[in-house]
C-alpha positions as CSV (number, residue, x, y, z in Angstrom):
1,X,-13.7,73.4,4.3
2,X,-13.4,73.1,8.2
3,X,-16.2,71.4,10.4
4,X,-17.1,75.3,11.7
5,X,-17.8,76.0,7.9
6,X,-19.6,73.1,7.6
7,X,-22.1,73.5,10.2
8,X,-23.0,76.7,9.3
9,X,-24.7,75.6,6.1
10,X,-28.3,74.9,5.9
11,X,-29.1,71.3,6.3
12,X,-30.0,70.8,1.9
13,X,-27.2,72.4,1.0
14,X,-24.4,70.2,-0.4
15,X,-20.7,70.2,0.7
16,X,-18.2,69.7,-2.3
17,X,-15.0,68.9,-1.5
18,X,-12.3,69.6,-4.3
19,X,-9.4,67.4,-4.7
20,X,-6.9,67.8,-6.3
21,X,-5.1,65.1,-8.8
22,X,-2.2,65.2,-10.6
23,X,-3.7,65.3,-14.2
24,X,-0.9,63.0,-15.6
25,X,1.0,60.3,-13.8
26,X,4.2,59.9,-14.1
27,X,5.9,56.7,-13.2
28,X,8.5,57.3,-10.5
29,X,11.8,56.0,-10.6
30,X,12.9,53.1,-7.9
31,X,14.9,54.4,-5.3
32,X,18.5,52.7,-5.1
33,X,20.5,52.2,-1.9
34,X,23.8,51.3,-1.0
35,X,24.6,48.9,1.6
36,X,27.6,48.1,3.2
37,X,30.1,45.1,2.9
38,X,28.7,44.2,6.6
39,X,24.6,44.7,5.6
40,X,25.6,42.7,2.7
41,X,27.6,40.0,4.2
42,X,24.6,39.5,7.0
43,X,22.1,39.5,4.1
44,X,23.4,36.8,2.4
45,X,24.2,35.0,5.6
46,X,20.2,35.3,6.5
47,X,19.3,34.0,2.8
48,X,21.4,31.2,3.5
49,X,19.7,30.6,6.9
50,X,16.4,30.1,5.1
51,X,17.4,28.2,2.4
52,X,19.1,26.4,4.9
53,X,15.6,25.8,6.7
54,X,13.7,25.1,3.9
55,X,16.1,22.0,2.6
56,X,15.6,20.7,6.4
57,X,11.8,21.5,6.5
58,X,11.6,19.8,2.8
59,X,13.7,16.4,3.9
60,X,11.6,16.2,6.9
61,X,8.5,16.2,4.8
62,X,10.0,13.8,2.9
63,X,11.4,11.2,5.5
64,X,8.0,11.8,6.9
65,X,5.9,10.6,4.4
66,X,8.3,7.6,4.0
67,X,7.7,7.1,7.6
68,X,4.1,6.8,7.3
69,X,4.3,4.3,4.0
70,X,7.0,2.0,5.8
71,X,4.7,1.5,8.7
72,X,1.3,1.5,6.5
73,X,2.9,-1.5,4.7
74,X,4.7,-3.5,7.6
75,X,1.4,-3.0,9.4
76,X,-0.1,-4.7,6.3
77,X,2.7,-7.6,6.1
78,X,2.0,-8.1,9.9
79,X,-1.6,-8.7,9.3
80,X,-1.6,-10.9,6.3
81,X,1.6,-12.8,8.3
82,X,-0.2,-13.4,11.2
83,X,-3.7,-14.6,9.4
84,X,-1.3,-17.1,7.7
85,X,0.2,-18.6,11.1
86,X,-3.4,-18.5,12.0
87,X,-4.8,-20.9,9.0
88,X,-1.7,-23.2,8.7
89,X,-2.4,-25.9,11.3
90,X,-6.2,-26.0,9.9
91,X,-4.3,-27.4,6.6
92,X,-3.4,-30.8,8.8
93,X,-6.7,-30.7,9.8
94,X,-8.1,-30.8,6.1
95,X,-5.4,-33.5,5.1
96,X,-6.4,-35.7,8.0
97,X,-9.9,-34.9,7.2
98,X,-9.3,-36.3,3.5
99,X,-7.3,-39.1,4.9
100,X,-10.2,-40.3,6.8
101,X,-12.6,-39.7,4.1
102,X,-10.3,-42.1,1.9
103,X,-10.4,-44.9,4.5
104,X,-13.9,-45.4,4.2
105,X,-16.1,-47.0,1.8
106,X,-17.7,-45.5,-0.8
107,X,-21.3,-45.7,0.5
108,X,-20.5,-45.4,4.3
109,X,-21.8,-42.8,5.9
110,X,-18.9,-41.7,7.9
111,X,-17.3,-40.8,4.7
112,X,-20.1,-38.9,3.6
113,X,-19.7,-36.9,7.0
114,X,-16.2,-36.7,6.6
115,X,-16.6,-35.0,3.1
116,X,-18.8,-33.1,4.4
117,X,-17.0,-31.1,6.8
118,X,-13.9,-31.5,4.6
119,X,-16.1,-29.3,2.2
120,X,-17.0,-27.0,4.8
121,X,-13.6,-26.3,6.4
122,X,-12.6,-25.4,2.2
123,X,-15.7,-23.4,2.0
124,X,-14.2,-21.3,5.4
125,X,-10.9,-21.5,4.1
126,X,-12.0,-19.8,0.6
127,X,-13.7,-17.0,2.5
128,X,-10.1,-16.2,4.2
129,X,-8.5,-16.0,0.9
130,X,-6.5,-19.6,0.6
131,X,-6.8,-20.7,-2.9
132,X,-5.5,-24.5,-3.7
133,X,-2.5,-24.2,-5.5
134,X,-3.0,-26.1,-9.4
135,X,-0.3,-29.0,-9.2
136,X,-1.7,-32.0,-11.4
137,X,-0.5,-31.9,-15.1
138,X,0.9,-28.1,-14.9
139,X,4.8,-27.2,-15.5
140,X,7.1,-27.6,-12.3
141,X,7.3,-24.5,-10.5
142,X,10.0,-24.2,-7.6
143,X,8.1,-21.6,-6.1
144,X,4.7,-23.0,-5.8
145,X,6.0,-26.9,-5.7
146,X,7.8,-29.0,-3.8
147,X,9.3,-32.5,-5.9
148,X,10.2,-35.2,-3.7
149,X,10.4,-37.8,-6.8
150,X,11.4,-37.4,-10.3
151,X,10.0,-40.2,-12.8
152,X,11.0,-41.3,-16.4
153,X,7.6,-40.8,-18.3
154,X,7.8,-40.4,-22.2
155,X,4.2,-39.8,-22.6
156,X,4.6,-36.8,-20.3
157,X,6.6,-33.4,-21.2
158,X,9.6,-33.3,-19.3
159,X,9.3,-30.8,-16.0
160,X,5.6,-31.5,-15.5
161,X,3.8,-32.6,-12.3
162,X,2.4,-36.4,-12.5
163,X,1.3,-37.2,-9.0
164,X,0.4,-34.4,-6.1
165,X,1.1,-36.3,-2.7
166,X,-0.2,-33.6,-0.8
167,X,-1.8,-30.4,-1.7
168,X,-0.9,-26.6,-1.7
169,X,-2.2,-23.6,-0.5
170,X,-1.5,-20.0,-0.7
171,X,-3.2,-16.9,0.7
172,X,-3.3,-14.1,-2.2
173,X,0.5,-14.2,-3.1
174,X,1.8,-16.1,-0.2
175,X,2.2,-19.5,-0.4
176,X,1.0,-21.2,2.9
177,X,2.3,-24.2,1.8
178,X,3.9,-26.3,-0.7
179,X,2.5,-28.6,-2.9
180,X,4.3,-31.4,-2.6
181,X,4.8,-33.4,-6.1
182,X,6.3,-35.9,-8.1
183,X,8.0,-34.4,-11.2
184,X,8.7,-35.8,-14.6
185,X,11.9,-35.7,-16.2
């Protein structure tokens, strides 16, 4: 119906439109084309360009992400390295602390004031993370010990620590420094 037809009808009056639908559908065969050596050649040329782009988009990714976890842990390794120069000299302080304490007598006070901060400098020490490192009566262990003497003890298994000279500290894995020991052979 055209929009003259339309407007001619009183204002109730309905407009049906028919359409028209093919009553059975059929499904239509895919069209085929033929291409030329050339259109083929620059087809395969372009599918190489993309796959191309995505290896070098994928490695990039990848060497990217590596970027970022490299420098995540060296950032890491450079905080716990320099917050271990940081708390080694106060380990000279502690042993001269100790040293002190040992001079006096028992009931002196100074010794009781040396102690004291010598248990205060620990206590500030354990809140950093510096744990003592166990040397009295365990195995020898190269990588937590240092053995400056070697003694002939039967009553004592052979590789174990019989005297600490000076203690050890580490800082979570890292050892600060060495415990320095006299061995049993």
């Amino acid at each position: 119906m055209s929009e003259k037809e339309k407007k001619d009808l009183p204002e109730n009056e309905e407009v049906k439109e028919e359409t028209t639908q093919p009553e059975s559908q059929e499904p239509q065969a895919e069209e085929t084309f033929t291409v030329t050596r050339e259109q083929m050649e620059k087809m395969e040329a372009l599918a190489k360009m993309v796959s191309d782009g995505n290896d070098k988009y994928l490695r990039l990714a990848a060497e990217y992400d590596n970027y970022r976890k490299r420098t995540a842990k060296e950032k890491e390794n450079l905080y716990t390295t320099a917050k271990a120069d940081t708390i080694r000299p106060f380990l000279d302080v502690y042993d001269n602390l100790e040293r002190g304490a040992a001079q006096c007598a028992e009931d002196d006070p100074h010794r009781q004031g040396l102690e004291m901060i010598t248990k205060q400098l620990l206590d500030v020490l354990q809140k950093l993370g510096v744990t003592e490192i166990e040397a009295q009566g365990v195995p020898f262990d190269p990588e937590k010990h240092n053995a400056v003497m070697h003694v002939e003890d039967e009553s004592v298994g052979e590789n174990t620590v019989v005297e600490v000279f000076q203690k050890g500290f580490a800082l979570g894995e890292k050892v600060l420094r060495f415990a320095v020991v006299k061995v049993a052979n």
